[in-house]
C-alpha positions as CSV (number, residue, x, y, z in Angstrom):
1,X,26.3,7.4,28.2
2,X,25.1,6.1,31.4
3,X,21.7,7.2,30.7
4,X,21.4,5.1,27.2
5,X,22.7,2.1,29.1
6,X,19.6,2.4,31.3
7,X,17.6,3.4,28.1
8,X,18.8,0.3,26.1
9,X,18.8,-2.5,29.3
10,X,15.0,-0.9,30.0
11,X,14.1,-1.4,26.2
12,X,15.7,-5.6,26.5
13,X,14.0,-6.3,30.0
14,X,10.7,-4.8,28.2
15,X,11.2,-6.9,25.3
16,X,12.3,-9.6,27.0
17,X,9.0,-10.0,29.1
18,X,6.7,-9.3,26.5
19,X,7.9,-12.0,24.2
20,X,7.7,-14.7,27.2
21,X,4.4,-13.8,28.3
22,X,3.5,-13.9,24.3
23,X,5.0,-17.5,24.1
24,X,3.9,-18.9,26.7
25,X,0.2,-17.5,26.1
26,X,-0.3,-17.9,22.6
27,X,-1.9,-21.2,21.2
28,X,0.6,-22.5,19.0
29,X,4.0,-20.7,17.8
30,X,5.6,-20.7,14.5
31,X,8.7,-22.3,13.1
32,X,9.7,-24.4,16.4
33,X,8.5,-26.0,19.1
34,X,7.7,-23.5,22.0
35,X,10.3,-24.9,24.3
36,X,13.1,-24.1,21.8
37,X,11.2,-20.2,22.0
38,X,11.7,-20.1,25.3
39,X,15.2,-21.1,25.4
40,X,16.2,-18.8,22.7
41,X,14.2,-16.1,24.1
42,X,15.9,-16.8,27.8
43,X,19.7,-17.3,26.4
44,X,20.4,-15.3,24.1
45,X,19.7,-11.1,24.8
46,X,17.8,-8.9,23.0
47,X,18.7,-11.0,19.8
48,X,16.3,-13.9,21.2
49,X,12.8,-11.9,21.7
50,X,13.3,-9.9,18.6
51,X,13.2,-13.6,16.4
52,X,10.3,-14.9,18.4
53,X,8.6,-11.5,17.6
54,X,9.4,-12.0,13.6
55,X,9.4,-15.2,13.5
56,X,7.4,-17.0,15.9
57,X,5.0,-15.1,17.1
58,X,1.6,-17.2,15.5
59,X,-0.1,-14.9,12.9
60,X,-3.6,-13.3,13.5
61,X,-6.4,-15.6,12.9
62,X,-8.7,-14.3,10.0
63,X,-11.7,-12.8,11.2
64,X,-15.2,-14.7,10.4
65,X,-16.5,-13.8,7.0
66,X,-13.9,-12.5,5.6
67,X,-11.4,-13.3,2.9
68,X,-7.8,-13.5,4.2
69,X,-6.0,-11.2,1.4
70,X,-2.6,-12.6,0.3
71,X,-1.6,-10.3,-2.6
72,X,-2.0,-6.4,-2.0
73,X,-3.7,-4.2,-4.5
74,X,-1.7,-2.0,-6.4
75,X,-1.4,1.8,-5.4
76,X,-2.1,3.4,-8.3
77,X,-4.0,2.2,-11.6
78,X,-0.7,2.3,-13.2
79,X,0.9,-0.4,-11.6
80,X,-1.9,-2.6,-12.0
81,X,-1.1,-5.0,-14.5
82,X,-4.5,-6.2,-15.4
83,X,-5.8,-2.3,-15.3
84,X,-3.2,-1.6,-17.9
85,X,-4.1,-4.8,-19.8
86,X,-7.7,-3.6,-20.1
87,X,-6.9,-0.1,-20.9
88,X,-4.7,-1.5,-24.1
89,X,-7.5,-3.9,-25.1
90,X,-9.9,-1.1,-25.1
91,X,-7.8,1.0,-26.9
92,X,-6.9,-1.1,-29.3
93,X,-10.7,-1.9,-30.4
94,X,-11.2,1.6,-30.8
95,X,-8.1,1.8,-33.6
96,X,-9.2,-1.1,-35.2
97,X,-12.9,0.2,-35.2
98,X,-11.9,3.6,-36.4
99,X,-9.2,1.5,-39.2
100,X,-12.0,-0.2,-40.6
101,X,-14.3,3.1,-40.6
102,X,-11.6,4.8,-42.8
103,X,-11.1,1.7,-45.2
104,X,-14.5,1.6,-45.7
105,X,-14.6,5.8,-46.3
106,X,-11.8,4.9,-48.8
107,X,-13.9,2.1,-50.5
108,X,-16.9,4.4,-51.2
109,X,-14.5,7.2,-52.3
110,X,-16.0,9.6,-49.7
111,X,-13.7,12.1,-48.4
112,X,-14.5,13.0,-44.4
113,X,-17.5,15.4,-44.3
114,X,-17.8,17.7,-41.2
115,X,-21.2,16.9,-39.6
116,X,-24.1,19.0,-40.6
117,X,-23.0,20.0,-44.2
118,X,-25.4,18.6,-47.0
């Protein structure tokens, strides 16, 4: 028991210096001021660091020339809404284009020949 103690007060000193040294390097912070970061990070153990790490810890600038993504792409082709919007579309001009070949079969009063018979 004595051993996760150390363990656990290791892990909280660790944290606790990395999320100073992060606030007081970084540029800007998010969500407060950074004097209100380091006094939650300071007072309040292990509880303090792992906020400023979620929430205040400034996001990664986007690298030059590229587009910041904001939505993800979807995993698979069926949970892509616009995928499954195109695949109905298509779909569906192939029924109506095959419909309107059999109306028009019906019209003449031709019965479906097999290719290749006379």
């Amino acid at each position: 028991m004595v051993r996760l103690f150390i363990l656990l007060a290791a892990v909280q000193l660790v944290l606790f210096v990395l999320a100073l040294i992060s606030c007081l390097s970084a540029a800007r912070v998010r969500n407060a001021p950074r004097l209100v970061w380091v006094l939650v990070i300071l007072l309040i153990p292990l509880l303090g660091p792992l906020a400023y790490f979620l929430w205040g810890r400034p996001l990664p600038a986007p690298e030059e020339g590229t587009v910041p993504r904001r939505r993800r792409a979807p995993s698979a082709p069926d949970d892509d809404p616009d995928f499954l919007r195109s695949v109905d579309t298509e779909q569906s001009r192939r029924e109506r284009e095959a419909l309107a070949q059999w109306e028009k079969e019906l019209e003449n009063g031709e019965p479906d020949k097999p290719q290749g018979s006379a």
